[in-house]
C-alpha positions, 0 to 999 in steps of 0.5 A: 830944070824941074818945076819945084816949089821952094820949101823954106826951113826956117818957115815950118819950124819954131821959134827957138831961143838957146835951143828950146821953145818959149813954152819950154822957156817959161817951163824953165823960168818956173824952175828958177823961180821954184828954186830961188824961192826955197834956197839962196844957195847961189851954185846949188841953185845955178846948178839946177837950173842948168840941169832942168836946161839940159833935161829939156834940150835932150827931152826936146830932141826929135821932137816935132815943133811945140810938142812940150805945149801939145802935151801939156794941153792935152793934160790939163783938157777935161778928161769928161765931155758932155754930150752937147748934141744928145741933150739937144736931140740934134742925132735922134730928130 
């Protein structure tokens, strides 16, 4: 038999709840309550849920884990940044 190291599935993947990540699970709950808090139409409302649900599912298909959070970071990091080691002179000395 060859010398192999074991590799464990459910290790190197995420966490999942129905199908979808927790970040994606909070995405989801701000959906219910964005849509609740403009409508008591209790099957529209169910319905959009329902539809925001299966758009993550499928958006999240292939994807690697905690992909939906690294795009989110990557959105809302500062698209400027201050150049920390000019003003210190700690290139030019």
């Amino acid at each position: 038999m060859r010398n192999t190291v074991k590799w464990f599935r459910k290790i190197r993947t995420a966490n999942r709840i129905s199908g979808l990540e927790f970040f994606d699970l909070f995405l989801l709950l701000g959906v219910f309550l964005m849509v609740f808090m403009f409508s008591v139409n209790l099957i529209a409302n169910s319905a959009l849920v329902l539809g925001a649900y299966f758009f993550l599912r499928v958006y999240k298909n292939n994807k690697p884990p905690h992909w939906t959070g690294s795009v989110a970071g990557f959105l809302a990091r500062p698209k400027s940044y201050p150049m920390l080691r000019e003003t210190e002179k700690e290139i030019f000395e």
